[in-house]
C-alpha positions as CSV (number, residue, x, y, z in Angstrom):
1,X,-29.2,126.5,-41.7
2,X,-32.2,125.6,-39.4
3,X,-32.8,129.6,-38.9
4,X,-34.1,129.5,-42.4
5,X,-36.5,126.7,-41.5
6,X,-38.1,128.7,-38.6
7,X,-38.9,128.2,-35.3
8,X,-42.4,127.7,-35.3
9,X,-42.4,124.0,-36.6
10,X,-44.3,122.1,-34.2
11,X,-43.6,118.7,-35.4
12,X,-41.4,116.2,-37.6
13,X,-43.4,116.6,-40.8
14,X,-43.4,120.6,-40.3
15,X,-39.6,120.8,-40.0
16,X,-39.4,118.5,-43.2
17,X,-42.0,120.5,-45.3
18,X,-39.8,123.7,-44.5
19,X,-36.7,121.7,-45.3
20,X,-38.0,121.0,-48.5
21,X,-39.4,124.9,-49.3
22,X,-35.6,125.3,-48.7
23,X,-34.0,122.6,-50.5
24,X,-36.2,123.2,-53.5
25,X,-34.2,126.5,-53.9
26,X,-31.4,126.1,-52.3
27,X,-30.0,122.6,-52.6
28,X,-29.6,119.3,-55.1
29,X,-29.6,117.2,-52.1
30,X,-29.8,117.0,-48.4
31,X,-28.7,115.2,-45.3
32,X,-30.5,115.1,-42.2
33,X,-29.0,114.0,-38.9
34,X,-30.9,112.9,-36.3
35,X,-30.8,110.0,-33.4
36,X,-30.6,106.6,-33.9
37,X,-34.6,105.8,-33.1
38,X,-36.1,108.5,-34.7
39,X,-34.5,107.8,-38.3
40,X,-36.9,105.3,-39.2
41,X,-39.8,107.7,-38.7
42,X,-38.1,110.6,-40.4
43,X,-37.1,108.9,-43.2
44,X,-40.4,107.9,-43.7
45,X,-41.7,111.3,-43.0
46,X,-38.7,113.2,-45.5
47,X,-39.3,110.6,-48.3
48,X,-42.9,111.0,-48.4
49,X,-42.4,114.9,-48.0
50,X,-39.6,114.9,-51.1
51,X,-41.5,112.7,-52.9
52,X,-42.2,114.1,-56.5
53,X,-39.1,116.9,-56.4
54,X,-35.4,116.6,-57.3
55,X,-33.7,117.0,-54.3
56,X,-32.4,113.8,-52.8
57,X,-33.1,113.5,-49.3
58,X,-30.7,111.0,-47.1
59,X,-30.9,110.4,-43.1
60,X,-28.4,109.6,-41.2
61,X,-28.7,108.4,-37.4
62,X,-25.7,109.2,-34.5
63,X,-25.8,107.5,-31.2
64,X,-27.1,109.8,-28.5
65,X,-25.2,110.8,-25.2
66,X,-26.0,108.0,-22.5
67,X,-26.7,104.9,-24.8
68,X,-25.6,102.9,-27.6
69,X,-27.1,100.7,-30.6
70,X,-25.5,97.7,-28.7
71,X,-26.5,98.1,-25.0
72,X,-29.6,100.7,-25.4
73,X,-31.8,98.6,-23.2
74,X,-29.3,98.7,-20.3
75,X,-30.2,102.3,-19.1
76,X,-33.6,103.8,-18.6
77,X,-32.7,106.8,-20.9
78,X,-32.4,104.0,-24.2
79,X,-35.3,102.5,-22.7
80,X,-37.8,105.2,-22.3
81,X,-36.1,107.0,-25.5
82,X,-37.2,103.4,-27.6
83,X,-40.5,103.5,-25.7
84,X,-41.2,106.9,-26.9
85,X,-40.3,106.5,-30.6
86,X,-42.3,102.9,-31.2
87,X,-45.3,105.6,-30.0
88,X,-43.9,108.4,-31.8
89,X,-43.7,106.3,-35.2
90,X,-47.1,104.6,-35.0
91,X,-48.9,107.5,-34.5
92,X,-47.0,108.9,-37.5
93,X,-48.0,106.3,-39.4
94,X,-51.7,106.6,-38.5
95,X,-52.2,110.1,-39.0
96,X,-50.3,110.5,-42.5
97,X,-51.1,107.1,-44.1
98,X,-52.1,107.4,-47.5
């Protein structure tokens, strides 16, 4: 499916404004998949993005390779993969805030 998003999306709220051209022809709901500390961001990002249509948008999360929800802070992948994300999610926040 993501071939008919493109490959030009440069960001999370790109890939979820293509998603949504799609869905809005293609599909009564959707599921996206993505790791466990980026779901809060794109949730945030695909319910603002889906706001206002009929397609029902749910996101799911799935423990990456090399870490788990329970011991994440153990290796230096969960740690610098957290690390990334609080950034990633406040800067989010700041530059689409209502």
């Amino acid at each position: 499916m993501w071939k008919y998003l493109g490959n030009g999306n440069k960001s999370t709220r790109e890939e979820a404004v293509a998603l949504r051209k799609w869905a809005d022809r293609h599909a009564a709901s959707v599921l996206v998949m993505t790791e466990m500390f980026m779901a809060r961001r794109v949730s945030w990002i695909c319910q603002r993005e889906f706001s206002g249509t009929t397609v029902s948008v749910k996101v799911g999360a799935f423990e990456p390779p090399g870490y788990t929800r329970k011991d994440w802070w153990k290796s230096e992948q969960g740690v610098e993969a957290f690390k990334k994300e609080v950034l990633e999610l406040f800067y989010c926040r700041w530059k689409y805030a209502l």
